[in-house]
N, CA, C and O atoms as a Tinker XYZ file with bonds, in Angstrom:
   364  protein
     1  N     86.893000  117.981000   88.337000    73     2
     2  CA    86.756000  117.316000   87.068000    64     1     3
     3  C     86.971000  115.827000   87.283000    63     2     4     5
     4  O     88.011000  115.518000   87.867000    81     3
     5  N     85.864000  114.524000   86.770000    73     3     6
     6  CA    86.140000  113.553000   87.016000    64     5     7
     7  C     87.446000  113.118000   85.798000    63     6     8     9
     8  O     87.916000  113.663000   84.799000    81     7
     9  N     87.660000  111.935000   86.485000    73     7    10
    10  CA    88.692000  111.354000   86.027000    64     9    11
    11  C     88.701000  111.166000   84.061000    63    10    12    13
    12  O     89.677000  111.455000   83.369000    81    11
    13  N     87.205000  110.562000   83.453000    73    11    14
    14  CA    86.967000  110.733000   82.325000    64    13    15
    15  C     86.873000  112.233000   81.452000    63    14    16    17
    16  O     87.149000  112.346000   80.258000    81    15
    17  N     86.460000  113.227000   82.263000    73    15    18
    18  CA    86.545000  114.507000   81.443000    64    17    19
    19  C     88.209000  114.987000   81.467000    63    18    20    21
    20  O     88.591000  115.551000   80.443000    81    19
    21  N     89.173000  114.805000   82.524000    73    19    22
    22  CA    90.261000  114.942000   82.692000    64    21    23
    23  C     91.101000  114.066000   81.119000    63    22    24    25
    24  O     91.665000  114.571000   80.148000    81    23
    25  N     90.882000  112.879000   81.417000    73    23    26
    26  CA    91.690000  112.001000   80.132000    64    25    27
    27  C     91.099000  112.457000   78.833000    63    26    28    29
    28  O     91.864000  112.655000   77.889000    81    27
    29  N     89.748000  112.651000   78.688000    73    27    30
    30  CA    88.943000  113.688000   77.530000    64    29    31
    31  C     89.641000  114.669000   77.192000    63    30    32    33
    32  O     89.735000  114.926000   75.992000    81    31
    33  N     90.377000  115.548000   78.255000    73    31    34
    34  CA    91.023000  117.139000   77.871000    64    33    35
    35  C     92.535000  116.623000   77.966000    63    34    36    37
    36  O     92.991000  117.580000   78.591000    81    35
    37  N     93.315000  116.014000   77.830000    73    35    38
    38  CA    94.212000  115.152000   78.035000    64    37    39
    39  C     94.427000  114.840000   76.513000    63    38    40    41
    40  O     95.322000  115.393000   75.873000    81    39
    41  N     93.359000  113.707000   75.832000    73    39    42
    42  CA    93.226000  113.511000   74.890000    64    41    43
    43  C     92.965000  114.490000   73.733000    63    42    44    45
    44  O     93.216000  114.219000   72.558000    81    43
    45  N     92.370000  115.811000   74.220000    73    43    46
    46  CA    91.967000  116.478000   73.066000    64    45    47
    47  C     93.720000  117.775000   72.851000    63    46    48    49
    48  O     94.182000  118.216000   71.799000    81    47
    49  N     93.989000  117.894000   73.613000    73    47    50
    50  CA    95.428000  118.638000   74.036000    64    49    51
    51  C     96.554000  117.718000   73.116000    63    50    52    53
    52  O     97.603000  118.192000   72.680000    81    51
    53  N     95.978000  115.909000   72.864000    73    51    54
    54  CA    97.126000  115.459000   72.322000    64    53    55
    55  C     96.755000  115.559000   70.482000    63    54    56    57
    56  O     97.656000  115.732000   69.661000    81    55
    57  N     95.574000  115.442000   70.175000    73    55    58
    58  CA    95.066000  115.666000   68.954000    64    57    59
    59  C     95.440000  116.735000   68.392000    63    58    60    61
    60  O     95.582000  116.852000   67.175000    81    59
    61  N     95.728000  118.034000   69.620000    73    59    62
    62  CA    96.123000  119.601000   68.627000    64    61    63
    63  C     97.631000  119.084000   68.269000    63    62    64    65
    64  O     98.204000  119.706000   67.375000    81    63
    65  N     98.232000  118.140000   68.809000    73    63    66
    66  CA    99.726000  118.316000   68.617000    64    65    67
    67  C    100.623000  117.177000   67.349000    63    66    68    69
    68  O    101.742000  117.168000   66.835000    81    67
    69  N     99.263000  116.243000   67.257000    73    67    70
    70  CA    99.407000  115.822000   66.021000    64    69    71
    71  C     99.732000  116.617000   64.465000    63    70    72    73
    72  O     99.591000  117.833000   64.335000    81    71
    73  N     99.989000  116.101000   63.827000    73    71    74
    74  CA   100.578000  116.575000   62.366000    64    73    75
    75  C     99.987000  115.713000   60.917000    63    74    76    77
    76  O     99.734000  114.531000   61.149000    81    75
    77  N     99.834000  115.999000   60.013000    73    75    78
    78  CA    99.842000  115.562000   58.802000    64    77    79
    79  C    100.365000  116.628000   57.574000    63    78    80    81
    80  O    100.167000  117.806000   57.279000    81    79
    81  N    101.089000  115.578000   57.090000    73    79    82
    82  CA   101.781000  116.571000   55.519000    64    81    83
    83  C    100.992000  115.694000   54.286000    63    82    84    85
    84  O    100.775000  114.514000   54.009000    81    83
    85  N    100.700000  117.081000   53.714000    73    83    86
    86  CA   100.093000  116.351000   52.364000    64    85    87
    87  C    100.846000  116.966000   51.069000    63    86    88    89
    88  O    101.951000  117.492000   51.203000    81    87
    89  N    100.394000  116.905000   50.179000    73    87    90
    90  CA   101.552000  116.704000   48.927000    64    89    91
    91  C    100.462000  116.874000   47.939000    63    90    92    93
    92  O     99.295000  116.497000   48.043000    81    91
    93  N    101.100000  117.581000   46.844000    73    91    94
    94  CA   100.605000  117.537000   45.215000    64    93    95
    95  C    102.090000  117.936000   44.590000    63    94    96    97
    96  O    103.161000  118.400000   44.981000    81    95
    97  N    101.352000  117.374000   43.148000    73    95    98
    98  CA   102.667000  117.597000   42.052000    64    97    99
    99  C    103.890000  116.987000   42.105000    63    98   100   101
   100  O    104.984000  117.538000   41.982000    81    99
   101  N    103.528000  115.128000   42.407000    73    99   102
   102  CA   104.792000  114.551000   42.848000    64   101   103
   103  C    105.549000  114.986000   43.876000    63   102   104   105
   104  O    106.764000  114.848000   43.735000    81   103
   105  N    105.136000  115.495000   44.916000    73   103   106
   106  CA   106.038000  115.997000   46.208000    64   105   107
   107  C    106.797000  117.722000   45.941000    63   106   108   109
   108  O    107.405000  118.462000   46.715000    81   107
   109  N    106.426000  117.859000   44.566000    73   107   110
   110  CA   106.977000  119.404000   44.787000    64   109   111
   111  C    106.294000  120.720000   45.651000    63   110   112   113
   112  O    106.768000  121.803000   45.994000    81   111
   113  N    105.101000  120.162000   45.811000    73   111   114
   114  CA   104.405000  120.686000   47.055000    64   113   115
   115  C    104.282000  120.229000   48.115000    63   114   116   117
   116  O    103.686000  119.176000   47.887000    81   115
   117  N    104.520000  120.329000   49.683000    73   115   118
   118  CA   103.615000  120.041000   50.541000    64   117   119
   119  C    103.741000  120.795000   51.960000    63   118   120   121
   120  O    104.595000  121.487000   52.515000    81   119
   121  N    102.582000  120.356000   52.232000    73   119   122
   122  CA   101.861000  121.171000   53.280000    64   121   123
   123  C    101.682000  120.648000   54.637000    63   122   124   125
   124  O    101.175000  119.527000   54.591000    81   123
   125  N    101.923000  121.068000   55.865000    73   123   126
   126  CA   102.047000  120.279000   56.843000    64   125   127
   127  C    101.022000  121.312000   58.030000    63   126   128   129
   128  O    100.972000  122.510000   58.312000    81   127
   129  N    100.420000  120.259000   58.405000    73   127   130
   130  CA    98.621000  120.939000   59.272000    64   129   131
   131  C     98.814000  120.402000   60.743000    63   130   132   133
   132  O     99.101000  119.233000   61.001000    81   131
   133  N     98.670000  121.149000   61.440000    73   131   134
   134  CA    98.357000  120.285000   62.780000    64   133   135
   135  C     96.923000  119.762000   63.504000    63   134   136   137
   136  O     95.910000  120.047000   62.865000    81   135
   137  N     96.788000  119.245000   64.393000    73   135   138
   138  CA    95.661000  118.499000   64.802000    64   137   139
   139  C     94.587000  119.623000   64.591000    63   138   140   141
   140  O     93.884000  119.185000   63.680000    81   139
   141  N     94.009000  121.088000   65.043000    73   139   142
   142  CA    93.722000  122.044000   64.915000    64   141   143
   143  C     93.494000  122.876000   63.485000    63   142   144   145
   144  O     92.904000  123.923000   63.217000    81   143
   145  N     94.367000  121.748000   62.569000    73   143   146
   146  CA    94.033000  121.905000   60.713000    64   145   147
   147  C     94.667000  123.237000   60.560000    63   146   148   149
   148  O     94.049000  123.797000   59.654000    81   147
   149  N     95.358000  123.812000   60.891000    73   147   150
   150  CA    95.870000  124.565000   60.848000    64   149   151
   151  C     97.634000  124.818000   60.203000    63   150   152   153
   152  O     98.375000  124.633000   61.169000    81   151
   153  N     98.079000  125.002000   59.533000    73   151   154
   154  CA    99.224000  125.448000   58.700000    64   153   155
   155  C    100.696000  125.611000   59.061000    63   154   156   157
   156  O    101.220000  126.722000   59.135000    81   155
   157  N    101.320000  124.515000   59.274000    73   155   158
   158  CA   102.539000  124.281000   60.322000    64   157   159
   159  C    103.772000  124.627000   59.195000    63   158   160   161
   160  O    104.733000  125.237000   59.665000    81   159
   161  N    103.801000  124.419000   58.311000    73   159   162
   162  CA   104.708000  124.665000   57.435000    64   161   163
   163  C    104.316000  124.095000   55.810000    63   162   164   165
   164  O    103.659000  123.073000   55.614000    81   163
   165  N    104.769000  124.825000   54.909000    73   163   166
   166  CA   104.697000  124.784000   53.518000    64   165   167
   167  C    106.547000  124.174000   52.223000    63   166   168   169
   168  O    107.674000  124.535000   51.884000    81   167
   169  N    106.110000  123.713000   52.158000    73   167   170
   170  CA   107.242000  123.526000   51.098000    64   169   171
   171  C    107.183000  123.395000   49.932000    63   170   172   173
   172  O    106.366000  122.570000   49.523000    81   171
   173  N    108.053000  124.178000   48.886000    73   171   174
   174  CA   107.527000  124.382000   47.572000    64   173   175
   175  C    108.883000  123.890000   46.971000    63   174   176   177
   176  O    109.716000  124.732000   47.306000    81   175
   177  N    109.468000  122.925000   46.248000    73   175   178
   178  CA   110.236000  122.400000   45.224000    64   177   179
   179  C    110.904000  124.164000   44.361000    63   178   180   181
   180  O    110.117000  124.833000   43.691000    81   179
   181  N    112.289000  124.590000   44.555000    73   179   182
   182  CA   112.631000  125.805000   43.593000    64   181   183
   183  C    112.260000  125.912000   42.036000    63   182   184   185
   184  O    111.988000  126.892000   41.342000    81   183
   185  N    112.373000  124.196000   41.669000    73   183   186
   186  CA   112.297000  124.334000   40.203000    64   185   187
   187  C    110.443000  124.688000   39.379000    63   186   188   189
   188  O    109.926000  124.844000   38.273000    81   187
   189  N    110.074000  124.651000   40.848000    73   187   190
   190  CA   108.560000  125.197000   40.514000    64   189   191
   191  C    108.436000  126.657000   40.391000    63   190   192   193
   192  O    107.829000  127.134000   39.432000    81   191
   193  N    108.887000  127.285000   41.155000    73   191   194
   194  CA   108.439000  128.865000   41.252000    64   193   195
   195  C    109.254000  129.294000   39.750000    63   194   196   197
   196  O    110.397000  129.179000   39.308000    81   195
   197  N    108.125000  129.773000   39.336000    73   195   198
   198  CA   108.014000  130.607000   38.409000    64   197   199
   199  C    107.097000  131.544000   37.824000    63   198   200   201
   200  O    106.417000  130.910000   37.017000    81   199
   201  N    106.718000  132.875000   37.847000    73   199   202
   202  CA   105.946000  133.867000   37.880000    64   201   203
   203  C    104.945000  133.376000   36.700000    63   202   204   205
   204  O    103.758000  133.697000   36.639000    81   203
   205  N    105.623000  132.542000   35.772000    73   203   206
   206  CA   104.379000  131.622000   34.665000    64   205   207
   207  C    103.446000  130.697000   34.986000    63   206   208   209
   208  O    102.467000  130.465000   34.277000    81   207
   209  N    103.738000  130.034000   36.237000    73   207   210
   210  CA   102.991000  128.594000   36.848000    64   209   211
   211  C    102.472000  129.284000   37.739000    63   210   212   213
   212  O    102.743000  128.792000   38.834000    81   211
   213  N    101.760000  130.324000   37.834000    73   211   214
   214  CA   101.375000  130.923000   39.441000    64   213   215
   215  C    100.023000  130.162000   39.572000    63   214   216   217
   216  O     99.787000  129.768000   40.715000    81   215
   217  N     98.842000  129.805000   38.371000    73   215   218
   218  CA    98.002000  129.266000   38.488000    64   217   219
   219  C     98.063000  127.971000   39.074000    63   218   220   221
   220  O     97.299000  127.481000   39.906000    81   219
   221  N     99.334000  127.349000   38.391000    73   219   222
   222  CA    99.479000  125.759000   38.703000    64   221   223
   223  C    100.036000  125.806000   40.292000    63   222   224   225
   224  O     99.805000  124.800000   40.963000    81   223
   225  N    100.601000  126.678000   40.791000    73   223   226
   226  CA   101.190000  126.267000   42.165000    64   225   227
   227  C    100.213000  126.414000   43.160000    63   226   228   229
   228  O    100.143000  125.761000   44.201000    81   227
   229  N     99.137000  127.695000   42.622000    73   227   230
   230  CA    98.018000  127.623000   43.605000    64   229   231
   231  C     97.033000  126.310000   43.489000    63   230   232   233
   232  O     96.581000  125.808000   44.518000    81   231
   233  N     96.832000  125.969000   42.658000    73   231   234
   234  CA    96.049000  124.333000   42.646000    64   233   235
   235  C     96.983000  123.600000   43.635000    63   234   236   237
   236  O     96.504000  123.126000   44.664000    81   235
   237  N     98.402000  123.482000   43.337000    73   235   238
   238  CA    98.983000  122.414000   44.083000    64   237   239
   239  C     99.729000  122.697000   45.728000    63   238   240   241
   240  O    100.524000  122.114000   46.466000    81   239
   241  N     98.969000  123.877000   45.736000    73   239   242
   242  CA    99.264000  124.497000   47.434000    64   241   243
   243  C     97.656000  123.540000   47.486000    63   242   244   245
   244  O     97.678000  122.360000   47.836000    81   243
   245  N     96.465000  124.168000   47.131000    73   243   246
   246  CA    95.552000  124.295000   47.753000    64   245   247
   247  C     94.984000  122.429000   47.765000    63   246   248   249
   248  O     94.173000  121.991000   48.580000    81   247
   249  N     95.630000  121.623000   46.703000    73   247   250
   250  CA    95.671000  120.474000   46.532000    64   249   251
   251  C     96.495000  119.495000   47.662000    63   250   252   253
   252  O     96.096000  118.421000   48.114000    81   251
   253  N     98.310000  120.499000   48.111000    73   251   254
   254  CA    97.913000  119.580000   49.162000    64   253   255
   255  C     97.752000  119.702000   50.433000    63   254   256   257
   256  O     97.641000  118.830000   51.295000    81   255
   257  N     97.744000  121.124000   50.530000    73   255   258
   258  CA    96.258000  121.060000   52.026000    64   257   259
   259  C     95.039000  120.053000   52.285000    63   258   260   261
   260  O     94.752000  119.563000   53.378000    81   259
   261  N     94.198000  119.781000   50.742000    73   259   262
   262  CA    93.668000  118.963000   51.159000    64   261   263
   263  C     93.994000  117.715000   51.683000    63   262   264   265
   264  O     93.296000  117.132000   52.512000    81   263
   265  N     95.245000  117.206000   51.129000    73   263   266
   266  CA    95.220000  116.253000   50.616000    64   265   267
   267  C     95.821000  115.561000   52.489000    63   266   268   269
   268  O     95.560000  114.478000   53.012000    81   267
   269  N     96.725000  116.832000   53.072000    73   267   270
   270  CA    97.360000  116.844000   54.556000    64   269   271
   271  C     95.983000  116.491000   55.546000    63   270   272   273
   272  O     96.040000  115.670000   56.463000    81   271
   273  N     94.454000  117.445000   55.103000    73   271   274
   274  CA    93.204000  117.535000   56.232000    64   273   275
   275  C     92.710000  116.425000   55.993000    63   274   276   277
   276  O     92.233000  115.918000   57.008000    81   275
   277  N     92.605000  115.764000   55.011000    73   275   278
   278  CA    92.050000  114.066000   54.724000    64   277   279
   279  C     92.916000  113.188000   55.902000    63   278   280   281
   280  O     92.384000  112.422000   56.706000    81   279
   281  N     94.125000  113.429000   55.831000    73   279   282
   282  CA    94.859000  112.431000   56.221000    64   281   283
   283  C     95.032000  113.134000   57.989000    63   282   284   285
   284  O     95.526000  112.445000   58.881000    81   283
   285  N     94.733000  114.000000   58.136000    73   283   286
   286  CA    94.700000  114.606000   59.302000    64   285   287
   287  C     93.146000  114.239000   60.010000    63   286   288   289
   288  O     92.923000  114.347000   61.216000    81   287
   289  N     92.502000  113.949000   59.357000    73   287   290
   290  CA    91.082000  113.592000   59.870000    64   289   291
   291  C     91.055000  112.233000   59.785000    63   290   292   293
   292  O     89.987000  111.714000   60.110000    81   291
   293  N     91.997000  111.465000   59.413000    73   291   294
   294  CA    92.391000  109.843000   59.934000    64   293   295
   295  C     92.967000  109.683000   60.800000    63   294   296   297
   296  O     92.736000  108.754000   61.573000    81   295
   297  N     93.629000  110.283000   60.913000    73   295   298
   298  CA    95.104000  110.345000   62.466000    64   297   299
   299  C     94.160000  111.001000   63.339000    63   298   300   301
   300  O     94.113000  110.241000   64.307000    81   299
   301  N     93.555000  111.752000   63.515000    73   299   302
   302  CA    92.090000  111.775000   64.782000    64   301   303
   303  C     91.705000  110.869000   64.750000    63   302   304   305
   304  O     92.135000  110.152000   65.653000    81   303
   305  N     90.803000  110.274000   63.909000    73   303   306
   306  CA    89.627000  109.157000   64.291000    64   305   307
   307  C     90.529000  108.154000   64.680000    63   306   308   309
   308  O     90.135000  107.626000   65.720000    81   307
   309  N     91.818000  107.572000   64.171000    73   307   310
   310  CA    92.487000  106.580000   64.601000    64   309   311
   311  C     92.848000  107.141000   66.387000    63   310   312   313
   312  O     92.396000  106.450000   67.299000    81   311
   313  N     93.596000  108.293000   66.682000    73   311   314
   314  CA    93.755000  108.337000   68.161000    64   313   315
   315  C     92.838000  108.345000   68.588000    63   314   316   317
   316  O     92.895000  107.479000   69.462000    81   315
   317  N     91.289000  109.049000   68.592000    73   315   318
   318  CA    90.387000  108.815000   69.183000    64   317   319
   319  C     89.884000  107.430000   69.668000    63   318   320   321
   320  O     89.530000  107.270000   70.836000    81   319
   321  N     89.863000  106.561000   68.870000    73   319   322
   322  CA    89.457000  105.489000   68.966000    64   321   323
   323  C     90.298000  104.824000   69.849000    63   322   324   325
   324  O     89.795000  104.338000   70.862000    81   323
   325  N     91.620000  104.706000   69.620000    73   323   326
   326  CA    92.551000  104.093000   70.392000    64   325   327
   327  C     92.356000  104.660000   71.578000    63   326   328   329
   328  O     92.209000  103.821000   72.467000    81   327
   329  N     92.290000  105.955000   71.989000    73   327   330
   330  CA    92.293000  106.783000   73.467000    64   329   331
   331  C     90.847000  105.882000   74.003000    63   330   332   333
   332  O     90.882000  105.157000   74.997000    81   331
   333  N     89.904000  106.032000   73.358000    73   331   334
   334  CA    88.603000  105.642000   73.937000    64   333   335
   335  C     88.427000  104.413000   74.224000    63   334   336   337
   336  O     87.704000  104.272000   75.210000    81   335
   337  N     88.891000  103.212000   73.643000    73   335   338
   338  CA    89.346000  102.139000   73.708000    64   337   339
   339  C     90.206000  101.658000   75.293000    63   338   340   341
   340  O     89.824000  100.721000   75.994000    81   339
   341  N     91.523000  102.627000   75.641000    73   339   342
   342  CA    91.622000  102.752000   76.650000    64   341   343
   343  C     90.869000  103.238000   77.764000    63   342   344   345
   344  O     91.121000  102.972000   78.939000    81   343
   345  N     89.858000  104.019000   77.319000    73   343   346
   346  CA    88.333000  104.377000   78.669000    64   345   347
   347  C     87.984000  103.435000   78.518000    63   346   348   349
   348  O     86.909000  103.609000   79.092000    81   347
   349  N     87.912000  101.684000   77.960000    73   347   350
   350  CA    86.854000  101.223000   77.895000    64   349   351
   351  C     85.416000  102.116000   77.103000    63   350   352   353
   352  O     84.271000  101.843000   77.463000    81   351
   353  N     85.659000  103.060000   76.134000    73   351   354
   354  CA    84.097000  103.715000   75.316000    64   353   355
   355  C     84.718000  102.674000   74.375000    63   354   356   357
   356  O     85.848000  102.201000   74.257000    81   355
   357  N     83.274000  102.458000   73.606000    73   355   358
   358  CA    82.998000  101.967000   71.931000    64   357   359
   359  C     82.650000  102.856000   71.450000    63   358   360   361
   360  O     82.155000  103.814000   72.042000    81   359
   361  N     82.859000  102.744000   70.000000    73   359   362
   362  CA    81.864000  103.562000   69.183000    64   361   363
   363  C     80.390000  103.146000   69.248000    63   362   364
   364  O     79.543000  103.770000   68.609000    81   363
């Protein structure tokens, strides 16, 4: 493996280990994804759960997942760029 596909798999190994937490409902939700978008941990505020709000907590689970993969798909393009930057690549 040359030296560029090596720092390539290097680089992509450091992207799974990244994180983003996202949030709805003033912080009584949030959701924490890793590079891989995948579901690292959840946190739900106590004074939310209640068998009456079940509609509202699923909006604000599924609200801030998104809200973690937005911001998780910035923290890639930002390391990417920076990693590639160090190869000497441009966009």
């Amino acid at each position: 493996m040359g030296t560029i596909e090596a720092q390539m798999k290097t680089i992509k190994e450091q992207l799974a280990k990244l994180t983003a937490t996202g949030s709805a409902g003033a912080g009584m939700v949030e959701v924490t994804i890793n590079g891989e978008y995948q579901v690292v941990s959840v946190n739900i505020a106590e004074i939310i759960i209640d068998k009456n709000e079940k509609d509202m907590l699923q909006v604000m689970i599924a609200s801030a997942f998104n809200d973690a993969s937005a911001k998780m798909k910035t923290n890639i393009e930002d390391y990417t760029k920076r990693e590639a930057a160090k190869l000497g690549i441009t966009p």
